[in-house]
N, C-alpha and C positions, 0 to 999 in steps of 0.2 A: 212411649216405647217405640211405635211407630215414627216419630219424628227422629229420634234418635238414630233408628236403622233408616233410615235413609242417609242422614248427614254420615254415619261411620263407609256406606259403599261412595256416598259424592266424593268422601273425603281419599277414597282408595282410586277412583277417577282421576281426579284431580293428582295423586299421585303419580300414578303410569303415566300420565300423560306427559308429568314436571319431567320426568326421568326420559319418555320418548324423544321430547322436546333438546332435554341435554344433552342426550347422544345424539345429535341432527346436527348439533351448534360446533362450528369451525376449531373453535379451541377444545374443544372436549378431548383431543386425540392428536399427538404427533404425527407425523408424516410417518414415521416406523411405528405407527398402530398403539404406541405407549398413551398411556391415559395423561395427560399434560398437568404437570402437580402448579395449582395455583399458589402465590405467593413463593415460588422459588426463587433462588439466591444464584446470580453468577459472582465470582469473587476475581476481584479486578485482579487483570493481567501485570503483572510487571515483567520487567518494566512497560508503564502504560504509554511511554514517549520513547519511540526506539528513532536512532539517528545512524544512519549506515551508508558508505559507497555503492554505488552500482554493484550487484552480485547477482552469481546465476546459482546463486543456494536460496530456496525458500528460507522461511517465516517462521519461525516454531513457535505456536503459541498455546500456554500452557495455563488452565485453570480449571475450577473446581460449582461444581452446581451442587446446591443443599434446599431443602425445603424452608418452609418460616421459622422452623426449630433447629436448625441448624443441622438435620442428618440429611447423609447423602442421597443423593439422587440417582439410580445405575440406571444404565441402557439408556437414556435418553439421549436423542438426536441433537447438537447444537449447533446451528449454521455458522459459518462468516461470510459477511456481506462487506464489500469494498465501494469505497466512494475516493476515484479520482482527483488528487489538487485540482480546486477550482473547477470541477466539475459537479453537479447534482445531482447523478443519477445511480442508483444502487443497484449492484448487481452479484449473484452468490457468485462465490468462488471456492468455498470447499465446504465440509463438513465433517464432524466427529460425534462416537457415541460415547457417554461416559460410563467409567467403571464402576464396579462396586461403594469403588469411594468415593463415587462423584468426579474424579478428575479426570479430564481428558486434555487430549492432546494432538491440537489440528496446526498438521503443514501446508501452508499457500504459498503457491508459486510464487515469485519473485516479481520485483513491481515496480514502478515510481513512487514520489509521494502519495501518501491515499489514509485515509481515516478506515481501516477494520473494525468491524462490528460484532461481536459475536451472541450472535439470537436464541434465545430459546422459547418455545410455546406461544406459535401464532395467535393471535386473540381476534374474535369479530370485529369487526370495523377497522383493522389495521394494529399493527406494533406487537411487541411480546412479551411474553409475562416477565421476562429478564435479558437484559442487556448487560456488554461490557465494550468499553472503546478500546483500541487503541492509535496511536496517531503515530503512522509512521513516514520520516522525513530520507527522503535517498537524494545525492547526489548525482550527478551523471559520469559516464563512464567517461573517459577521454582520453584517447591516444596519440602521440606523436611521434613524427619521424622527418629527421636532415636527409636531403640527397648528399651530404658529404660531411665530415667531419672537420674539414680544414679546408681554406680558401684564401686569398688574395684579400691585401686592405679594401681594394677596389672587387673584388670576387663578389659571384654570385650563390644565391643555395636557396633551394628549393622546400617549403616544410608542408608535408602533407600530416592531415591529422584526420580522427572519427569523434563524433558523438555516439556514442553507445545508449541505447534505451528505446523509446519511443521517441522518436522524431517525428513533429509536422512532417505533411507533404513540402509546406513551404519552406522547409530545414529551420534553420536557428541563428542568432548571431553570435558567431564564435569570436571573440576576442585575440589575437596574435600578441604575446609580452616577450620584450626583452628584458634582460638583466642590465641597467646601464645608471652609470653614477649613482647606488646604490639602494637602487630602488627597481622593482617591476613594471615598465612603461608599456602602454600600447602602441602597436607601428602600425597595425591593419585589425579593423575588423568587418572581415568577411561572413559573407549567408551562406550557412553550408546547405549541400543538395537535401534530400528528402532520404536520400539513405546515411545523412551525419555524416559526409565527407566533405573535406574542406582543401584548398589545394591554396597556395601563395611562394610567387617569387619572392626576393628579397634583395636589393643588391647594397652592400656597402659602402661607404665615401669613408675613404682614406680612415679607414676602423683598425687597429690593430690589439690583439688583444684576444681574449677567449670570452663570447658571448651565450650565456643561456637564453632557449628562448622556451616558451610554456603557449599551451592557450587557454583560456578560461570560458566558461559559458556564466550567465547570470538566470538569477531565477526571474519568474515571472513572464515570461515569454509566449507566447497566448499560443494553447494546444502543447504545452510541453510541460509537464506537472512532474520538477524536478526542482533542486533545491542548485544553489552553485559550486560549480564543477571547478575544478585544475587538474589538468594532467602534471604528468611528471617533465623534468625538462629535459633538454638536450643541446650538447655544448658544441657550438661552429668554433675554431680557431682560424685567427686571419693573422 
């Protein structure tokens, strides 16, 4: 009997303790104070592969958190974490809490390419109790402009253009294309500055005719985490 009442108060010890101990532990509790539901469910984004132009509209990305039985999760906090093309470093960028029904709904600012993440219930040692990817691929912005619409076989024209996005310091190499015997040719490709502008004369030999010209950026270009660009063109008459 005596051995007994001992093991039933160890046994109550050993309890508060387990329960002290869990409320101490990083994952025990959201960042908004929610009690973090083990074995929860993020339910992948779609589309999970977004492909878009340059835009100054955010991101809308829309999904759904449930527990291991499949009911919703409300109020809980769910980050997005972005990782830059060709970069490895992760960094938050927004967050949303979900509703009654588990879904939420988090807008991020606009971007380059980059892998979005969206986290739920930090755990000890690193990662979370649920994830969801999504990978999204952007273009760059690009605009052009003729100092004149019409010119001489022999004439000259001037075409200033921009790279829109995050540019290097040390700019990018913009592409210059004409339209000629029917195909897209390069005549220049110039480094534009650190703020995406690019400047080129151009002069003619005995051309007559109406010429498009466009510029193009390609991807992979180190510090510029974008996919390939064209602008729109614009028609010299000579």
């Amino acid at each position: 009997m005596r051995h007994s009442g001992l093991l039933a108060i160890l046994a109550k010890v050993v309890l508060a303790v387990s329960a002290m101990l869990w409320g101490l532990l990083p994952h025990a509790a959201a960042a908004d104070g929610v009690a973090v539901v083990p074995g929860a469910v993020l339910a992948p984004v779609a589309p999970g592969v977004v492909v878009r132009p340059y835009a100054r509209s955010g991101l809308r990305l829309v999904s759904r958190l449930t527990d291991g039985k499949g009911r919703p999760v409300a109020g809980a906090t769910v980050q997005v974490l972005q990782r830059l093309q060709g970069g490895s470093r992760w960094e938050v960028v927004g967050a949303a809490v979900t509703r009654a029904s588990g879904v939420f709904v988090a807008v991020v600012a606009p971007g380059p390419s980059r892998t979005l993440d969206l986290a739920y219930g930090p755990v000890e040692g690193g990662g979370f109790v649920a994830q969801a990817e999504v990978f999204e691929t952007v273009s760059p912005g690009l605009s052009l402009r003729a100092s004149t619409g019409r010119t001489g076989p022999e004439g000259q024209v001037t075409l200033e253009g921009r790279v829109m996005g995050r540019v290097p310091a040390g700019g990018v190499v913009v592409e210059v294309l004409v339209y000629y015997q029917g195909a897209w040719q390069p005549i220049r490709t110039p480094r534009s500055d650190g703020q995406g502008r690019v400047r080129v004369a151009y002069r003619f030999h005995r051309a007559y005719g109406r010429f498009p010209f466009r510029l193009r950026v390609r991807r992979g270009q180190e510090g510029f985490p974008y996919g390939d660009g064209l602008s729109r063109w614009v028609e010299v008459d000579t």
